[in-house]
N, CA, C and O atoms as a GROMACS GRO file, in nm:
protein
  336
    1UNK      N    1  11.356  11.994   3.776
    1UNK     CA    2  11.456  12.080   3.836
    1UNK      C    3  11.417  12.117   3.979
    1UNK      O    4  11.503  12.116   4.068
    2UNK      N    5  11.312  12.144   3.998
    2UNK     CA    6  11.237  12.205   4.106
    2UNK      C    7  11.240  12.061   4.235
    2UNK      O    8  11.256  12.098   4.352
    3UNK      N    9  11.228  11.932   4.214
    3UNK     CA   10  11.279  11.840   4.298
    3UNK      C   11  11.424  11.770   4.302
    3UNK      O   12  11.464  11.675   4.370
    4UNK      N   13  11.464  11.820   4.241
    4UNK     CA   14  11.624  11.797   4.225
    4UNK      C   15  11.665  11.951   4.338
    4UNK      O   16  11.743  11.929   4.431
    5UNK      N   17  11.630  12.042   4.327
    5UNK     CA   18  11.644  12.119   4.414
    5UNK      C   19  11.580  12.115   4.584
    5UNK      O   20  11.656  12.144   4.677
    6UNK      N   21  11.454  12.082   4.605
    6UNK     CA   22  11.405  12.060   4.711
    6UNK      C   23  11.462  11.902   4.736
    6UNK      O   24  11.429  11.858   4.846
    7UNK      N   25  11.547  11.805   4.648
    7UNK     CA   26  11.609  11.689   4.705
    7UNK      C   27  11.751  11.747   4.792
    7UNK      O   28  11.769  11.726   4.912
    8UNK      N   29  11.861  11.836   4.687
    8UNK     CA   30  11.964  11.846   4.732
    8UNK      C   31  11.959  11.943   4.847
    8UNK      O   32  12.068  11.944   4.903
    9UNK      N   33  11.864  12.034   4.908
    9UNK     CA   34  11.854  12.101   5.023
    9UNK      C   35  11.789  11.981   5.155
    9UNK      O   36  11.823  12.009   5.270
   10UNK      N   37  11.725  11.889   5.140
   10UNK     CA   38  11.683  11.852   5.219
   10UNK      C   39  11.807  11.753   5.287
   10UNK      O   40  11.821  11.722   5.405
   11UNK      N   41  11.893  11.712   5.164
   11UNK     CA   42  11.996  11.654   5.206
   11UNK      C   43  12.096  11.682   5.292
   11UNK      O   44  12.130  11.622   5.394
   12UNK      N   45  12.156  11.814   5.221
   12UNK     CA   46  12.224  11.912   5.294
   12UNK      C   47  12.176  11.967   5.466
   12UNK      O   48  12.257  12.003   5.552
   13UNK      N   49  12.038  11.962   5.482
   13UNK     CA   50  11.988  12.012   5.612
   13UNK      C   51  11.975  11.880   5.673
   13UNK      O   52  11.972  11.893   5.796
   14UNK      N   53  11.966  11.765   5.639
   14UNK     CA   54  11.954  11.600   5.710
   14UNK      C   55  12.113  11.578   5.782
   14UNK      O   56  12.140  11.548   5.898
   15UNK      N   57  12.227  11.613   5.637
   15UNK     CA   58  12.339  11.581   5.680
   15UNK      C   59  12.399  11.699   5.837
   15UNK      O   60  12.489  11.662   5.913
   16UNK      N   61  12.338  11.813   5.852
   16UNK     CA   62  12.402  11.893   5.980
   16UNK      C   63  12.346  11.805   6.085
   16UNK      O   64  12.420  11.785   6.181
   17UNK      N   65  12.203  11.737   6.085
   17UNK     CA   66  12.166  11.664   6.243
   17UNK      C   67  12.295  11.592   6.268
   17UNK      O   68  12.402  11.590   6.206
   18UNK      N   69  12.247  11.527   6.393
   18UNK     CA   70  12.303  11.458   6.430
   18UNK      C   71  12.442  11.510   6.562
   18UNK      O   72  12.480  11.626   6.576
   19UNK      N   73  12.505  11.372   6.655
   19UNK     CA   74  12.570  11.397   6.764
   19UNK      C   75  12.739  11.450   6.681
   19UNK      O   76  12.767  11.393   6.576
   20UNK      N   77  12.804  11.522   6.719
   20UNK     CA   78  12.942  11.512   6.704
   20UNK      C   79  13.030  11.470   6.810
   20UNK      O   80  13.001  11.486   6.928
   21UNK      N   81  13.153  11.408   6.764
   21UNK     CA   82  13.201  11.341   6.853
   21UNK      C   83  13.208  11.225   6.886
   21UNK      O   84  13.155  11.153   6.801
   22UNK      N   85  13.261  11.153   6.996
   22UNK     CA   86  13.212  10.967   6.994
   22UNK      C   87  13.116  10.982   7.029
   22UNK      O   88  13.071  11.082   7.084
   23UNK      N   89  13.032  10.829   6.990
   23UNK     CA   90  12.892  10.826   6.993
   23UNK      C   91  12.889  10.709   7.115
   23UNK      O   92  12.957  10.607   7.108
   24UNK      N   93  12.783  10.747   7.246
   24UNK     CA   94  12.783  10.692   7.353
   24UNK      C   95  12.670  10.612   7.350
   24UNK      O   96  12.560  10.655   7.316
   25UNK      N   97  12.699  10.460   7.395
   25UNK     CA   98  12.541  10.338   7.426
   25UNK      C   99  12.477  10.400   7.469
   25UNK      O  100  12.503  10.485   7.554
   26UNK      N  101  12.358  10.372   7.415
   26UNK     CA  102  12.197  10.390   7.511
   26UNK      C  103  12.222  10.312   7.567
   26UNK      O  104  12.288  10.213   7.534
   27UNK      N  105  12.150  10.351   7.724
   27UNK     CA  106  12.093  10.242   7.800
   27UNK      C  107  12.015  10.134   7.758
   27UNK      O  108  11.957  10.166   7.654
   28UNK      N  109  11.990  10.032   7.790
   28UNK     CA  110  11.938   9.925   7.782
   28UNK      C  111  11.745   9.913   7.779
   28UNK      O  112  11.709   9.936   7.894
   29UNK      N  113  11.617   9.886   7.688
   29UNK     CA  114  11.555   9.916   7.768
   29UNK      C  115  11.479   9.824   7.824
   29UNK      O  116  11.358   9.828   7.845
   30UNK      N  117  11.570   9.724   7.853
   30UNK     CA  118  11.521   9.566   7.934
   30UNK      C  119  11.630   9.545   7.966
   30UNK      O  120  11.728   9.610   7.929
   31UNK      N  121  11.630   9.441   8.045
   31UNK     CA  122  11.714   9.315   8.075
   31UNK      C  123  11.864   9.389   8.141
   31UNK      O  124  11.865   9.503   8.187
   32UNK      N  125  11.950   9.325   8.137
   32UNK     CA  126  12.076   9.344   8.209
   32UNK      C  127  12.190   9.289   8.065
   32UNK      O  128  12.194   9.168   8.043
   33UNK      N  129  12.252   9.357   8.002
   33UNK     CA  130  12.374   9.340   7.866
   33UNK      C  131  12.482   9.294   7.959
   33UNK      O  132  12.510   9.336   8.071
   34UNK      N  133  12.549   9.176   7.868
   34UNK     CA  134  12.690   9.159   7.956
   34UNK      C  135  12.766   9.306   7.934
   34UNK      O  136  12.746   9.396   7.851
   35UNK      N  137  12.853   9.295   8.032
   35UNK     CA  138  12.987   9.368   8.086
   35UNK      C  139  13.023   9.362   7.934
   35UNK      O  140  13.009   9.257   7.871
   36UNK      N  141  13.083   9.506   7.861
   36UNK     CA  142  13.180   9.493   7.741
   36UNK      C  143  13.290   9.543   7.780
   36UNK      O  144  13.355   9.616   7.705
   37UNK      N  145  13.333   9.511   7.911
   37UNK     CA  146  13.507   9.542   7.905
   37UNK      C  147  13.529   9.653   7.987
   37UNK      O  148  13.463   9.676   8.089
   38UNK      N  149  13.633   9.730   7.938
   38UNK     CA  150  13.682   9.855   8.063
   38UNK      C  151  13.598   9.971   7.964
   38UNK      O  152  13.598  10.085   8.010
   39UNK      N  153  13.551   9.957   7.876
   39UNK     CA  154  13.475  10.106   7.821
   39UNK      C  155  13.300  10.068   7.869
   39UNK      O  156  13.209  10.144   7.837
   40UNK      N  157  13.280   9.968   7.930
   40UNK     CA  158  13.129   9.983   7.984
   40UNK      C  159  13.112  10.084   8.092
   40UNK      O  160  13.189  10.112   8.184
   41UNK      N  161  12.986  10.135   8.061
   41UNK     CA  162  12.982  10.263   8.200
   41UNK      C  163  12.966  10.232   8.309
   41UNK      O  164  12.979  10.317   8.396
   42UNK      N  165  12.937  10.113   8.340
   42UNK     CA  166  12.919  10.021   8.474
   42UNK      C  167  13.048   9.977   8.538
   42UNK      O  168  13.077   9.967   8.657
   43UNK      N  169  13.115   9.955   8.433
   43UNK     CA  170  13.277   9.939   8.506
   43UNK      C  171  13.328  10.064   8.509
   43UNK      O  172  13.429  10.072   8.580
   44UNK      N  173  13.284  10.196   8.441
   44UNK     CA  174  13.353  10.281   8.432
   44UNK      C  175  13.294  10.366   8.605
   44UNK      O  176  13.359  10.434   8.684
   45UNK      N  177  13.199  10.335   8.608
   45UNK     CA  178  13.145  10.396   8.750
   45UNK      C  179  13.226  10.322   8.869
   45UNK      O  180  13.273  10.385   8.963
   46UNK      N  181  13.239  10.170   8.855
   46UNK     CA  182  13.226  10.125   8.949
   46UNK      C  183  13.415  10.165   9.016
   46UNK      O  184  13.463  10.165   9.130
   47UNK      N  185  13.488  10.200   8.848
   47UNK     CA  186  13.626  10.234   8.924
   47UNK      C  187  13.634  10.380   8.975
   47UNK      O  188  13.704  10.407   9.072
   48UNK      N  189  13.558  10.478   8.907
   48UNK     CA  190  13.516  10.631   8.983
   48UNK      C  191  13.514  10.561   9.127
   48UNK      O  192  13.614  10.582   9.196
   49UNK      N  193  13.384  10.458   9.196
   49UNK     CA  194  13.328  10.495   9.367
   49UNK      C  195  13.437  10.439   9.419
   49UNK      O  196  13.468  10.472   9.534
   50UNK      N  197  13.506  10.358   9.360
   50UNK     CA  198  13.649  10.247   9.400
   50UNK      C  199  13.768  10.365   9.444
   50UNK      O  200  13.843  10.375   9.541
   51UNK      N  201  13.749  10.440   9.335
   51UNK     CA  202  13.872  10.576   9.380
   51UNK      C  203  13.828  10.662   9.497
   51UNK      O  204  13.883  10.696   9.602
   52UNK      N  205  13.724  10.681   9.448
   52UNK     CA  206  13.647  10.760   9.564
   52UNK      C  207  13.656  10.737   9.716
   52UNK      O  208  13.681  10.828   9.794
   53UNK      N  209  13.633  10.607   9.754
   53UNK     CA  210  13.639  10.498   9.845
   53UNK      C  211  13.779  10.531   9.913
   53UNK      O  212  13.816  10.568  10.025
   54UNK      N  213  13.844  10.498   9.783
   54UNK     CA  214  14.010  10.493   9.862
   54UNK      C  215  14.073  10.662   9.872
   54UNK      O  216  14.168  10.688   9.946
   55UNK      N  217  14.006  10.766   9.788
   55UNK     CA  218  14.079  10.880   9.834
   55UNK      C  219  14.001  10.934  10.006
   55UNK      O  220  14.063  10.980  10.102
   56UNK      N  221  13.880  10.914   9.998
   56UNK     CA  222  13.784  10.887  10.116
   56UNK      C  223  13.883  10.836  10.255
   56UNK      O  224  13.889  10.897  10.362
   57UNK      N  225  13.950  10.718  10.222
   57UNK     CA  226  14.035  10.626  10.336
   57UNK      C  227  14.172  10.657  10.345
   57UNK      O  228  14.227  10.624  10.450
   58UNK      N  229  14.253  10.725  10.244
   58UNK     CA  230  14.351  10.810  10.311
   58UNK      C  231  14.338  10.933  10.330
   58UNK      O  232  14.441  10.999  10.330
   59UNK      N  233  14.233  10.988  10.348
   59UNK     CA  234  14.174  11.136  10.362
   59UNK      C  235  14.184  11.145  10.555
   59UNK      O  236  14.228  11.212  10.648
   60UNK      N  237  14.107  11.023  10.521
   60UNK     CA  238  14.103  10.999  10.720
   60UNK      C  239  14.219  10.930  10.762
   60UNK      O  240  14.246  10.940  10.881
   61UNK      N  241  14.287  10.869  10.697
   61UNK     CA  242  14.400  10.833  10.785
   61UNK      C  243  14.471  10.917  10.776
   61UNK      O  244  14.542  10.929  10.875
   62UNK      N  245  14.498  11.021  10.664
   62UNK     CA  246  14.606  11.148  10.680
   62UNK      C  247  14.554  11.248  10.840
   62UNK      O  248  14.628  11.288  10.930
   63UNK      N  249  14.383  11.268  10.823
   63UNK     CA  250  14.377  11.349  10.954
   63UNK      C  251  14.399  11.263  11.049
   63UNK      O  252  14.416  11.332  11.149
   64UNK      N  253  14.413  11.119  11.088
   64UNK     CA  254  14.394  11.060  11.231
   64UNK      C  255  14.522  11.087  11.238
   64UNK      O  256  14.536  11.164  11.333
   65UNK      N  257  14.652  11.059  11.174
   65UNK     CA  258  14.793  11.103  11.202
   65UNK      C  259  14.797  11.265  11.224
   65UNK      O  260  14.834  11.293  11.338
   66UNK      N  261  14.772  11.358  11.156
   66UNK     CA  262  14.794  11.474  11.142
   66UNK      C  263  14.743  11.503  11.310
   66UNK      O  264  14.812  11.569  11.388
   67UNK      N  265  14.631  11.452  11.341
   67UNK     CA  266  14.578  11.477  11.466
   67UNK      C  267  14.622  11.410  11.606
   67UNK      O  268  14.600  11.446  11.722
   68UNK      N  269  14.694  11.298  11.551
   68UNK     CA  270  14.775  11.233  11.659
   68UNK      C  271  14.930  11.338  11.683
   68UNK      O  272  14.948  11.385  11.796
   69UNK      N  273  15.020  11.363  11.586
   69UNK     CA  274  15.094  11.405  11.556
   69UNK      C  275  15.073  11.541  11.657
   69UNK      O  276  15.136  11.558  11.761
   70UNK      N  277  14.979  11.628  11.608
   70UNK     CA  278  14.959  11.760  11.710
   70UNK      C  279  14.922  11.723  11.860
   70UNK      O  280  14.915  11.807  11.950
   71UNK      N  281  14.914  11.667  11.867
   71UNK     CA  282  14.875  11.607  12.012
   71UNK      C  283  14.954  11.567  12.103
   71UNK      O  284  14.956  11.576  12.226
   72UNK      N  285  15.076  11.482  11.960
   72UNK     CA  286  15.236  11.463  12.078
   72UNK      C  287  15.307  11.615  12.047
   72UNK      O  288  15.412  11.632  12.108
   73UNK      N  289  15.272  11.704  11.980
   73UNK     CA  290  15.372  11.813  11.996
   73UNK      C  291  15.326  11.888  12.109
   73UNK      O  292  15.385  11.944  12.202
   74UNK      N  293  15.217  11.877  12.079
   74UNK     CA  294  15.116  11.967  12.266
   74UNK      C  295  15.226  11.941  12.340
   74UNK      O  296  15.334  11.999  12.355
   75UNK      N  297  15.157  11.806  12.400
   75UNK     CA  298  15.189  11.748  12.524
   75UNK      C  299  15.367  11.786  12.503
   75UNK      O  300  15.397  11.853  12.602
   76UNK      N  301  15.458  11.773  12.436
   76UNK     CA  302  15.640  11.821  12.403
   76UNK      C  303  15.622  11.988  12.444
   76UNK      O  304  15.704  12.028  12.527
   77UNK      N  305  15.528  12.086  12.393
   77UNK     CA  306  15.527  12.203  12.409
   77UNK      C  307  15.452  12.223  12.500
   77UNK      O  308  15.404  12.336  12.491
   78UNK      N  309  15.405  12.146  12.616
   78UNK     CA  310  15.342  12.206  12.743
   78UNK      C  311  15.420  12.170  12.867
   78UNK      O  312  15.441  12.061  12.921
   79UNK      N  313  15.460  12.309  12.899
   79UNK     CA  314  15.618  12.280  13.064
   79UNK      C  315  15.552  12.219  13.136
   79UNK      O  316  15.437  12.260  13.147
   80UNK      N  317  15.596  12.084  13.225
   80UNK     CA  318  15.554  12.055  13.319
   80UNK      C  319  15.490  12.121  13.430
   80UNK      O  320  15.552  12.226  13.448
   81UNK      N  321  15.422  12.114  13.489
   81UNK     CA  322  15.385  12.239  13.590
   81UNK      C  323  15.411  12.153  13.754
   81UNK      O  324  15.400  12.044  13.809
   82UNK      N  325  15.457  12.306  13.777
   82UNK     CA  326  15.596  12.279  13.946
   82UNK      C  327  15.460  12.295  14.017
   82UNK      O  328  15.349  12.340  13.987
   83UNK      N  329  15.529  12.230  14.141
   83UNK     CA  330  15.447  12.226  14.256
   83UNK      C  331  15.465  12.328  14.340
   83UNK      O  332  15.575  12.384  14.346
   84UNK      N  333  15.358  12.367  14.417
   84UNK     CA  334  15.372  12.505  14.506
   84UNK      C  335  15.387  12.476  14.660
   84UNK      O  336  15.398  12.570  14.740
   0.00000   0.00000   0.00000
């Protein structure tokens, strides 16, 4: 009785370990694994710096317009200046 009891507690405290949730690859600890598709974290990074990249490149082309743009309203909002 007495290991039928210290069996079914040890069970019960084995079954709480563990991750909840999806369970994520270890890294590798050699070599280079092929590519598994669009859920590898290597493709999953590489489309993060790809976005990054491109919110990066209309970030600056929004200010080079925004800054061109104020520049022709200046020059529209500054009166010619008369001669004396």
């Amino acid at each position: 009785m007495r290991t039928v009891l210290i069996l079914l507690l040890s069970v019960s405290a084995l079954s709480a370990c563990g991750l909840r949730g999806p369970l994520k690859r270890a890294t590798p600890l050699w070599g280079n694994p092929p590519n598994e598709g669009p859920l590898d974290p290597r493709t999953i990074k590489a489309a993060e710096e790809a976005a990054a990249a491109e919110k990066a490149r209309k970030d600056a082309e929004r200010k080079a317009a925004d800054a061109a743009r104020r520049q022709e309203l200046e020059q529209q909002a500054t009166p010619p200046a008369t001669p004396q």
